[in-house]
C-alpha positions as CSV (number, residue, x, y, z in Angstrom):
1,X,40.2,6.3,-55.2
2,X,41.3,7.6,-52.1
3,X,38.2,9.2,-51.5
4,X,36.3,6.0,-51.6
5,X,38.7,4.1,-49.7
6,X,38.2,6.2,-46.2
7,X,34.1,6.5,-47.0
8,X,34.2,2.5,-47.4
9,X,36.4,1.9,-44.3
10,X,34.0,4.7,-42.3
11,X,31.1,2.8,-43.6
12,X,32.6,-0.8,-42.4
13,X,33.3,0.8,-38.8
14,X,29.5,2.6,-38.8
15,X,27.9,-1.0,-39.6
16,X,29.8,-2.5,-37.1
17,X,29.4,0.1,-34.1
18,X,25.6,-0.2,-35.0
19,X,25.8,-4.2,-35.2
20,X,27.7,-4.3,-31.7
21,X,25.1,-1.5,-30.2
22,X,22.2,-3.6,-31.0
23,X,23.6,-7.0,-29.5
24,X,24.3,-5.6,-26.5
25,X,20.6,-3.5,-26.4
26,X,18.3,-6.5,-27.4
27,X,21.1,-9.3,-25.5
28,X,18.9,-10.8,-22.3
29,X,19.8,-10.9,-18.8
30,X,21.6,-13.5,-17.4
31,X,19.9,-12.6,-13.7
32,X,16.8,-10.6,-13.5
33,X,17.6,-10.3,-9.4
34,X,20.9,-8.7,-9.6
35,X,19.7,-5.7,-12.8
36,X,16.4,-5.1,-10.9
37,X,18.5,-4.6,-7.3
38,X,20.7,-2.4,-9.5
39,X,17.8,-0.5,-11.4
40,X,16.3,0.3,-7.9
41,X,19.5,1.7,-6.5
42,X,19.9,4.0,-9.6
43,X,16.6,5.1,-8.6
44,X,16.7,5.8,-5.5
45,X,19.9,8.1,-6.8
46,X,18.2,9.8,-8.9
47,X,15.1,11.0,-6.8
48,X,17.9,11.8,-3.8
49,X,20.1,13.9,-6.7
50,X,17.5,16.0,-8.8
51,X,20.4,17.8,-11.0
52,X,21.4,16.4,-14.5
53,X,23.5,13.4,-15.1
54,X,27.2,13.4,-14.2
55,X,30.2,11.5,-15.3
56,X,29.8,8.9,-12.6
57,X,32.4,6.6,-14.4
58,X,35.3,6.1,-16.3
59,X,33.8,3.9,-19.0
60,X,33.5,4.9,-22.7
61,X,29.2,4.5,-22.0
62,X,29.3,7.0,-18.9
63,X,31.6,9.6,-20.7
64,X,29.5,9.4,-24.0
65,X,26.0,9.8,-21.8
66,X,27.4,12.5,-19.8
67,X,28.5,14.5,-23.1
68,X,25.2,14.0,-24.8
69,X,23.5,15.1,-21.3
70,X,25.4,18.4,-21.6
71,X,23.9,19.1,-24.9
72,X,20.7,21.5,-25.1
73,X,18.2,19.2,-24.5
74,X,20.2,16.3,-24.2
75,X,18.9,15.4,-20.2
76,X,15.3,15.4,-21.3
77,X,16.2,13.4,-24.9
78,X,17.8,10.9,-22.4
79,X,15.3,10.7,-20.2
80,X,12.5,10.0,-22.8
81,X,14.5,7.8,-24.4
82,X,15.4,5.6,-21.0
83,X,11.6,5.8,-20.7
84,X,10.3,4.2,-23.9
85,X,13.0,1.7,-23.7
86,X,11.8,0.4,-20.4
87,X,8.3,0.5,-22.1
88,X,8.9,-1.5,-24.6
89,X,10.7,-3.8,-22.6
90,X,14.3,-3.0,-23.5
91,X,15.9,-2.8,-19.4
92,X,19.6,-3.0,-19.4
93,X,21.9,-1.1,-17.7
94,X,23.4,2.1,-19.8
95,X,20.4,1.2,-22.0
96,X,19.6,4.9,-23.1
97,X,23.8,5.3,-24.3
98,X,23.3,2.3,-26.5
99,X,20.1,3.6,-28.1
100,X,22.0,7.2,-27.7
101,X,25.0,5.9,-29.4
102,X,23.5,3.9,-32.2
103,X,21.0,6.8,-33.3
104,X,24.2,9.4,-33.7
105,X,25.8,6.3,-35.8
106,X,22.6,5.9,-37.4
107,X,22.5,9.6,-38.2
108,X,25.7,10.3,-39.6
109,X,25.7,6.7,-41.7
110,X,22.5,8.1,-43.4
111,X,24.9,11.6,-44.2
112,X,28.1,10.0,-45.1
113,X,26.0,7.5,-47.3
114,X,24.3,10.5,-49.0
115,X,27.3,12.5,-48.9
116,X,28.7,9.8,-51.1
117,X,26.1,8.9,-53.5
118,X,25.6,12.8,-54.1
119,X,29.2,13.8,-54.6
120,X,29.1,14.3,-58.1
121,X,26.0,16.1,-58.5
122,X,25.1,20.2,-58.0
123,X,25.4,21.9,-54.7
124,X,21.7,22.3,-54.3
125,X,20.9,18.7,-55.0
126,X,23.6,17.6,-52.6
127,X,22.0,19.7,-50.0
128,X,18.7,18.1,-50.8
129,X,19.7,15.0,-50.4
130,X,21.9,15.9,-47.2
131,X,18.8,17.4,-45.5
132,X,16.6,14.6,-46.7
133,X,19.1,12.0,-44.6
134,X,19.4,14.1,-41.8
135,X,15.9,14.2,-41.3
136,X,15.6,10.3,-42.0
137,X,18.7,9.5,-39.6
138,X,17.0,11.8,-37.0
139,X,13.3,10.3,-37.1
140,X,14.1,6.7,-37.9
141,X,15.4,5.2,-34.4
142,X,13.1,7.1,-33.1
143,X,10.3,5.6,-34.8
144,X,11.7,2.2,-34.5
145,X,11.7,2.7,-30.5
146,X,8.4,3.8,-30.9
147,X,7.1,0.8,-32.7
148,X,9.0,-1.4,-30.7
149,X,6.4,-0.1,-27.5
150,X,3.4,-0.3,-29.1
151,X,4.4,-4.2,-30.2
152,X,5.4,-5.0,-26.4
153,X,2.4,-3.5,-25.4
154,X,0.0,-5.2,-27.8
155,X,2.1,-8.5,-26.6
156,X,1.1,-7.4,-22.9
157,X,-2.6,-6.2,-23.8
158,X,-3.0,-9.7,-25.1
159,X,-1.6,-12.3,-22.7
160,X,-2.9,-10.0,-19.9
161,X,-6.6,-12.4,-19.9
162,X,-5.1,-15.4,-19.8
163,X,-2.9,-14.5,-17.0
164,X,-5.3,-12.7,-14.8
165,X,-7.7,-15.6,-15.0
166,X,-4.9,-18.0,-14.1
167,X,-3.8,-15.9,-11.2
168,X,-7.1,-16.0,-10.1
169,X,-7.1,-19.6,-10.1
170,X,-4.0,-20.0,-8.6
171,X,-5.0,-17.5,-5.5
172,X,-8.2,-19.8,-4.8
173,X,-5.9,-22.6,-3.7
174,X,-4.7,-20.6,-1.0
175,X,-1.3,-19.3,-2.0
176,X,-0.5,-15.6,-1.0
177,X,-0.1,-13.1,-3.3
178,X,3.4,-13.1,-4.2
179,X,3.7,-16.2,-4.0
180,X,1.1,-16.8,-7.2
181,X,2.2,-13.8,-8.8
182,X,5.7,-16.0,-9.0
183,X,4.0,-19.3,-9.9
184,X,2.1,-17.3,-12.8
185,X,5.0,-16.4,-13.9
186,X,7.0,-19.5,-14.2
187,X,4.4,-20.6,-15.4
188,X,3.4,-18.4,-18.5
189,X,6.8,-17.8,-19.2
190,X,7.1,-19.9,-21.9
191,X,3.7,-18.8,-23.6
192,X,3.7,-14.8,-22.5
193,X,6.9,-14.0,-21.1
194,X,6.7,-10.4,-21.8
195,X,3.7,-10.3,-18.9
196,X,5.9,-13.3,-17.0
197,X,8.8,-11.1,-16.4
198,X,6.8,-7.6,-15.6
199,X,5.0,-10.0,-12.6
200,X,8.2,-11.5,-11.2
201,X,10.2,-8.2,-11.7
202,X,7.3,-7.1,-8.7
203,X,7.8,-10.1,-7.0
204,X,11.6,-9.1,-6.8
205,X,10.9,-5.8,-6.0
206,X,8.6,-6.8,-2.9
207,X,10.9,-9.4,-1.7
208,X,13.6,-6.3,-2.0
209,X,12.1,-4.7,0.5
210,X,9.6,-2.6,-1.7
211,X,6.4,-1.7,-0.9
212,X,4.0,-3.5,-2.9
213,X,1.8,-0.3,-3.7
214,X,5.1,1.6,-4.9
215,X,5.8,-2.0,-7.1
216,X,2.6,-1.6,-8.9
217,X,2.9,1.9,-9.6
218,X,6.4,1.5,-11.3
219,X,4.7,-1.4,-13.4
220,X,1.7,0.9,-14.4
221,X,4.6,3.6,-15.1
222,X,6.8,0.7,-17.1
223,X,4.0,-0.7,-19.5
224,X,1.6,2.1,-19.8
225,X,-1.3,0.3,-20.2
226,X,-4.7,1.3,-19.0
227,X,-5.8,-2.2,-17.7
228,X,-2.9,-3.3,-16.0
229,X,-3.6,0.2,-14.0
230,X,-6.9,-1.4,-13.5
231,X,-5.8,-4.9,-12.2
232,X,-2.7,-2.9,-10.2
233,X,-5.5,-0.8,-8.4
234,X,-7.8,-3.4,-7.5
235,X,-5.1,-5.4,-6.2
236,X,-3.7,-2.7,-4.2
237,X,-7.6,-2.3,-2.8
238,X,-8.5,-5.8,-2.5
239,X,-5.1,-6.2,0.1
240,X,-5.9,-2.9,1.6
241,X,-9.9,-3.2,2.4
242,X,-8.9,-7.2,3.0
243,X,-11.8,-8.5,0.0
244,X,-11.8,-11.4,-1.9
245,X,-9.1,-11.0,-4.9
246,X,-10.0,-14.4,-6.4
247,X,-13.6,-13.5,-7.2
248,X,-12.5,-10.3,-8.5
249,X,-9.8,-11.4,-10.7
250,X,-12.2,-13.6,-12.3
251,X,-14.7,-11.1,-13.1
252,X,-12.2,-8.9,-14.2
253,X,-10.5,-11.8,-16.4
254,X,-13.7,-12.1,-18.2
255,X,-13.9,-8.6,-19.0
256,X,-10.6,-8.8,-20.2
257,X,-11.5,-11.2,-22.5
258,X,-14.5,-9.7,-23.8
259,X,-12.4,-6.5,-24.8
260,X,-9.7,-8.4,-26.6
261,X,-12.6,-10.1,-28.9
262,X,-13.9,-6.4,-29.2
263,X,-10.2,-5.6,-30.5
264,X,-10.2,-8.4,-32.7
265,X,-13.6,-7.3,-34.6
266,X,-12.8,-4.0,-34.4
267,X,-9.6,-4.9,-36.3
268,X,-11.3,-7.4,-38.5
269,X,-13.9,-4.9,-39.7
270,X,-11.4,-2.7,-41.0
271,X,-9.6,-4.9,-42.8
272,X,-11.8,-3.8,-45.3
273,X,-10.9,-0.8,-45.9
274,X,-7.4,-1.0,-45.3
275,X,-7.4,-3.5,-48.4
276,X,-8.8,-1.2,-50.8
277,X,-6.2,0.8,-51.3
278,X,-4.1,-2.0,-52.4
279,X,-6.9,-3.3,-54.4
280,X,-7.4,-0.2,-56.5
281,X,-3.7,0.2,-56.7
282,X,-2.2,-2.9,-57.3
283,X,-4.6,-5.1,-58.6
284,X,-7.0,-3.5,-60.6
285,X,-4.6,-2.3,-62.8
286,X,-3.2,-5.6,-63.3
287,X,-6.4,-7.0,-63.9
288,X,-7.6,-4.2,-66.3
289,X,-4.3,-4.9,-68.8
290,X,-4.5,-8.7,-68.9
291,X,-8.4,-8.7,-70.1
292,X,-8.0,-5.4,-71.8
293,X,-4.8,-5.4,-73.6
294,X,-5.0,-8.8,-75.7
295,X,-8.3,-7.6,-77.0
296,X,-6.8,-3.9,-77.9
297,X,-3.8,-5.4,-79.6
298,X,-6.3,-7.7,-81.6
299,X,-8.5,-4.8,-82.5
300,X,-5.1,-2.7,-83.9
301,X,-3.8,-6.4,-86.2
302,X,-7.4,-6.6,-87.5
303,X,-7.0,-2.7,-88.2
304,X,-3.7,-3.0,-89.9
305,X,-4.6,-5.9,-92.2
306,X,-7.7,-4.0,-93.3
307,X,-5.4,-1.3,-94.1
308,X,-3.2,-3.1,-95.5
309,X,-6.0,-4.8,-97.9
310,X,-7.4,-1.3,-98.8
């Protein structure tokens, strides 16, 4: 009783670490100004100071990230980790000891929770089981993050027409660049904010003092994206050789668009396929014991009153 009591309370205090970890993860900024000026001093800190992360704090966030960066391994873990989470949008600041701190909640959740459910069973099975969950709790967030980028960038890879061909249009009138990278942002977002906020976060970085090159490189290095490296490049030329961006961004809008409806076939004709697994699977079977079965268990009456007769 005893025993249950403590797993229960344990289990209560895991959910609730995990709940607050992923408030204060997926919780949006209040000002987008003030994080970015921050996220550029931390970088500028960290290309001055090459050696691994030190307790620069005294907050519970600082200490745990310093103790999992002395761990084998544990620098590069949080480094990949700070990287997919600004790729798939995720930019807050301690960002990587939230995702740090909820997968080692995550992890030993899965082992308590199998710890529990195998406690009366043999020593081998409960080992099974334990090694099972630890592999679980280990892959799980990670797949989860990874997931997480591939859906911001199929949000990006599909507002990214749309938005080119409007800051085409919004160049023609005259405006400079950073100024209709801004109004392309206000204005799209409400439609594509995901693509809104990468363009005014280099907007913010210019107007920080930035140059606009190094801006466009840390947004090809944020989303990952092959043609927002093409639109970052041609920008970067069309300012530097002094050509027409308008004309170019058009052109390249329509290419745009003629890939996505490429995508969109491409996924459409396999489709297909991926439904006849579930086909063969699922429904087939189904289908075979409503029009077989009533016709099989006629057969075996008929059968038995024949019998029955004889």
């Amino acid at each position: 009783m005893l025993l249950a009591a403590v797993f229960f309370t344990l289990a209560f205090a895991t959910v609730a670490a995990l709940l607050w970890s992923a408030v204060e993860l997926f919780r949006g900024r209040e000002d987008p100004l003030a994080d970015r000026l921050e996220e550029l001093q931390t970088q500028a800190m960290a290309t001055s100071d090459r050696t691994p992360r030190r307790h620069r704090g005294r907050g519970f966030l600082e200490g745990f990230q310093f103790l999992v960066s002395l761990m084998p391994g544990g620098e590069d873990w949080l480094r990949s980790a700070d990287r997919e989470l600004n790729q798939a949008g995720i930019r807050r600041p301690h960002v990587a000891a939230f995702y740090a701190l909820g997968s080692l909640l995550f992890f030993f959740a899965c082992l308590g929770g199998m710890a529990y459910v195998q406690r009366h069973n043999p020593p081998m099975t409960m080992f099974t089981g334990l090694v099972a969950a630890a592999i679980l709790g280990w892959i799980l967030p990670r797949q989860v993050l990874h997931w997480l980028v591939k859906r911001y960038r199929r949000k990006l890879q599909e507002s990214l027409p749309d938005t080119v061909d409007m800051l085409g249009i919004v160049l023609g009138t005259g405006l400079a660049l950073d100024q209709s990278m801004q109004r392309v942002s206000e204005e799209m977002r409400y439609i594509y904010p995901e693509l809104a906020n990468e363009f005014f976060t280099v907007v913010m970085q210019v107007k920080a003092g930035q140059e606009r090159g190094k801006a466009f490189q840390q947004l090809v290095r944020r989303t990952g994206i092959e043609d927002i490296k093409s639109l970052s490049a041609m920008i970067v030329q069309s300012e530097r050789f002094g050509t027409s961006l308008a004309q170019a961004l058009k052109v390249y809008a329509d290419a745009l668009r003629t890939r996505r409806r490429l995508r969109a076939e491409a996924a459409v004709a396999r489709a297909g396929i991926k439904m006849l697994f579930p086909i063969v699977l699922f429904i087939l079977p189904v289908l075979f014991v409503i029009t077989l079965v009533p016709g099989l268990l006629s057969v075996l009456g008929n059968l038995q009153l024949l019998g029955g007769a004889r």
